[in-house]
C-alpha atoms as one frame of an Amber mdcrd trajectory, in Angstrom:
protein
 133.689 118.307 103.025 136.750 116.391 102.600 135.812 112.897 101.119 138.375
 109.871 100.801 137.517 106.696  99.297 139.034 103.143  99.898 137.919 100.673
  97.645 139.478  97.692  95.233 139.994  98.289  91.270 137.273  95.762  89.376
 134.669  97.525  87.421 132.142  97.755  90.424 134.935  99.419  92.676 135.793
 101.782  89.206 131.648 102.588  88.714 131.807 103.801  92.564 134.555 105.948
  92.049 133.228 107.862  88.965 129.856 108.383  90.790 131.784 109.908  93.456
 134.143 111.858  91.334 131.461 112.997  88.650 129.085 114.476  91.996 132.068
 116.414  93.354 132.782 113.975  96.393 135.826 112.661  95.638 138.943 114.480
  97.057 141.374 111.083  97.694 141.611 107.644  97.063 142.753 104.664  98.371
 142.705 101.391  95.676 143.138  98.006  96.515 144.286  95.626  93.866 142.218
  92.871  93.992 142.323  89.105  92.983 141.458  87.697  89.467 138.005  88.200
  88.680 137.657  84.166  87.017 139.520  81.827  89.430 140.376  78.357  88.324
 138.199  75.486  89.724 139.172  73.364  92.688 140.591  70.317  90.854 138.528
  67.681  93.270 135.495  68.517  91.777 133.128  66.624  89.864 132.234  67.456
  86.076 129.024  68.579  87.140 130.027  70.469  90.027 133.268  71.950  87.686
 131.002  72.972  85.136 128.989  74.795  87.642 131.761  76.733  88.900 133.227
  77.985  85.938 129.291  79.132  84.648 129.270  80.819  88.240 132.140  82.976
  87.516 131.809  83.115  84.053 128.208  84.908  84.568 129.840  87.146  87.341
 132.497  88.504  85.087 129.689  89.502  82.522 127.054  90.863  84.838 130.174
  92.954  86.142 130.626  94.140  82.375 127.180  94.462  81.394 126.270  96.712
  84.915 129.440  98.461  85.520 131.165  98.935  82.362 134.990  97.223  82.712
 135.619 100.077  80.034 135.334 102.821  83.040 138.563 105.176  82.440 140.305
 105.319  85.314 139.997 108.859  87.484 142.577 111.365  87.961 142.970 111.728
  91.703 146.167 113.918  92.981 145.657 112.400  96.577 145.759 108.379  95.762
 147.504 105.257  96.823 147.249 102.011  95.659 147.931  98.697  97.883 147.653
  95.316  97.874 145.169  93.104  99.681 146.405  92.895 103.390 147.830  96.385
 103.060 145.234  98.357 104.068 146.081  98.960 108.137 150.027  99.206 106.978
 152.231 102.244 107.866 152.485 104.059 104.507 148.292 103.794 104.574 148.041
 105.668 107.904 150.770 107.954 106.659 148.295 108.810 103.661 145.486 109.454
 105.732 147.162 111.746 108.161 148.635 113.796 105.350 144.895 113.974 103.728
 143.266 114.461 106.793 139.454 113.476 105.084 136.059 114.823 107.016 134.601
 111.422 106.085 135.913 107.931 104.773 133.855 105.624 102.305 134.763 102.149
 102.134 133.732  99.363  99.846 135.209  96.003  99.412 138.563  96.433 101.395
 139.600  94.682 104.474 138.461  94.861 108.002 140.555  98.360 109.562 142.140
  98.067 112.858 142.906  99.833 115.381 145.971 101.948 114.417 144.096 102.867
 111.089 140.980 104.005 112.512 142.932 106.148 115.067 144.176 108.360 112.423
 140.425 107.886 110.675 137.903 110.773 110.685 134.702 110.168 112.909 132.484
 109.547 109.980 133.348 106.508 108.167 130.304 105.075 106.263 130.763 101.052
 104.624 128.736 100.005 101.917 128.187  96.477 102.527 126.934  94.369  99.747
 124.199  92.222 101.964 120.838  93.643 103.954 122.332  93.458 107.612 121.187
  91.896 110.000 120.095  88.733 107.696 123.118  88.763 105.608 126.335  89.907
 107.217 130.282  89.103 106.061 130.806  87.309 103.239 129.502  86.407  99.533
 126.504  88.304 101.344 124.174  88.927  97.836 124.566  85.149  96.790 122.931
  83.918  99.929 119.614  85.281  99.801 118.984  83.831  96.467 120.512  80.036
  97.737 117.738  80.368 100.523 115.354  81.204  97.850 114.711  84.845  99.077
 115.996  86.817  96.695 114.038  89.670  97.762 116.429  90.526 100.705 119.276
  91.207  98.215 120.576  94.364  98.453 122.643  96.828 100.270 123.828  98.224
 103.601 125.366 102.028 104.044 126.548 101.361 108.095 128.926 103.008 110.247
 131.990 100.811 111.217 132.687  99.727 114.338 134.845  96.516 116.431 132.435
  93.604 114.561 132.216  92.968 110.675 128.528  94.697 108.757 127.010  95.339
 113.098 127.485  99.008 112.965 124.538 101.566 113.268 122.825 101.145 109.624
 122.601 104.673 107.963 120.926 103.399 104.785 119.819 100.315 103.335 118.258
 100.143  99.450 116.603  96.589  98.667 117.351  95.086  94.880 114.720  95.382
  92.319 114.052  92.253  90.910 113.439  91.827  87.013 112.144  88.563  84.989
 115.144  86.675  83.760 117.758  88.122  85.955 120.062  85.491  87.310 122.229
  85.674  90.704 124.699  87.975  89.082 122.549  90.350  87.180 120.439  91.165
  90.731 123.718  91.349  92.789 125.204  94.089  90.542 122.152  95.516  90.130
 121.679  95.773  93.604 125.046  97.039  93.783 124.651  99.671  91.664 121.128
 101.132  93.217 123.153 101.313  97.048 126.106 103.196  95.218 123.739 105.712
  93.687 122.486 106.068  97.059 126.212 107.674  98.120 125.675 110.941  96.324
 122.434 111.568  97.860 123.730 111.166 101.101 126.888 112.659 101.108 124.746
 116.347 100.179 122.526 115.671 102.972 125.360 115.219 105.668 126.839 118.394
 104.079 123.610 120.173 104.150 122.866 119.001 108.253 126.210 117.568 109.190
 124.511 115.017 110.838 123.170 111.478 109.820 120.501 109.733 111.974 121.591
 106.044 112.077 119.682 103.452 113.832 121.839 100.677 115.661 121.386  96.747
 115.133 119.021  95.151 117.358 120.254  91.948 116.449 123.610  90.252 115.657
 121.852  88.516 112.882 123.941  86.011 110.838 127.644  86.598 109.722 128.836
  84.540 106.699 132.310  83.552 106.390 133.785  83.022 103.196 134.660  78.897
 104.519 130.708  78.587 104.690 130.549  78.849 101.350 131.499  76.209  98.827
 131.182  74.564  94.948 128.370  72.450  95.762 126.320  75.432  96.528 125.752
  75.951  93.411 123.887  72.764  92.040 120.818  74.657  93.277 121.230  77.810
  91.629 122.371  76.250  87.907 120.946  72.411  88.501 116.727  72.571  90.099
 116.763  76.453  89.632 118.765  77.338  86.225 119.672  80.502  87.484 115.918
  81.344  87.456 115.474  81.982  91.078 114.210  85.371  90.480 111.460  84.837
  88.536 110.800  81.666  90.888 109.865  84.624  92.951 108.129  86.776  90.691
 106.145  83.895  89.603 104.620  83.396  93.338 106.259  80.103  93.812 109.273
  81.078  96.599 107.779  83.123 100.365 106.994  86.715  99.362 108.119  88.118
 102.844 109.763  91.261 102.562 113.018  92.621 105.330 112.145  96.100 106.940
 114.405  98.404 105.776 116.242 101.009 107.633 116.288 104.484 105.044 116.831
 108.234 104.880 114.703 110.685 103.666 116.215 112.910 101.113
């Protein structure tokens, strides 16, 4: 089975391709360059709300370290491309997947394909989206649960894609496990890292039945944008909460309701 990966180049993207590549189920690879990992703060914001900001990212950047390693050496792939952001449905991209012809395309933090690229695609193309769909669908999906104090329905979705973003038939889905002291960053890479390890797994049981049972959405559920989300957010995550949210939970004081999962069994 002919795998090909499209995914961006920060550590988490770099952790996903060693998994793959370590396991035997990496045979081409398609890198996005992605953005700065620190942005600069919006210049109309408050002290308070500036201070906030740059802690936000600031505590991304190391969770990212800590979790993923930044020191991952980068993987020796004959078949490879690398793009920029916006690139992805672009000629020279469906030029590299004709020529590779894959059995079955991963994707993880790229843009949403089109048309013309998924005509070329293979039939299997799994995403793993960073959010439990339906409840958290689209964008900044793993810092959501925690700003509606439920950090419990962190986690991670393995779906097949189809026309709408995160609404295709749900493959897999692996919930965080939440540890005293762990702020918003430490549980979303965390989290992160538990659905990626769920990839290998996977992969040998599609190559041992060449078939995955998938269970479709019954809802649309909630799709965040990246415009719902802004600074101000985050006074209640580092101003009542002090990035304590999860053991706000642990502790008893936040609902204890739990999502129902969609998962294989390997």
């Amino acid at each position: 089975m002919k795998v090909l990966l499209a995914t961006g180049n920060h550590p988490r993207h770099k952790y996903l391709i060693r998994l793959l590549e370590e396991n035997g189920f990496l045979n081409a690879l398609i890198i996005e360059k992605r953005e700065n990992f620190i942005p600069s703060p919006p210049e109309n914001l408050d002290d308070i709300t500036k201070e906030y900001f740059i802690t936000h990212f600031e505590k991304r950047n190391q969770a990212e370290v800590e979790v993923f390693d930044s020191q991952i050496d980068e993987v020796e792939c004959e078949n490879r491309i690398e793009i920029l952001p916006g690139e992805i449905n672009n000629q020279n991209t469906i030029d590299f997947i004709t020529k590779v012809k894959p059995d079955i395309l991963i994707t993880f933090g790229i843009g949403i394909l089109q048309q013309n690229f998924l005509s070329v695609a293979p039939k299997e193309i799994w995403n793993i989206h960073g959010g439990l769909s339906p409840w958290y669908k689209g964008a900044i999906t793993h810092f959501w649960p925690s700003y509606h104090l439920q950090p419990q329905f962190t986690g991670c979705t393995i779906h097949y894609i189809n026309s709408k973003i995160d609404a295709g038939a749900i493959i897999h889905q692996t919930p965080a496990v939440l540890e005293y002291n762990d702020g918003l960053h430490q549980l979303s890479c965390k989290a992160l890292k538990i659905g990626f390890e769920t990839i290998v797994p996977l992969l040998s049981l599609m190559c041992r039945s060449n078939n995955i049972k998938a269970i479709n959405q019954k809802t649309t559920g909630k799709l965040w944008l990246k415009k719902d989300w802004a600074p101000q957010h985050l006074k209640l995550i580092y101003g009542l909460y002090e990035d304590k949210i999860v053991n706000a939970y642990l502790n008893g004081e936040l609902s204890q309701n739990l999502p129902k999962l969609i998962q294989q069994k390997f």
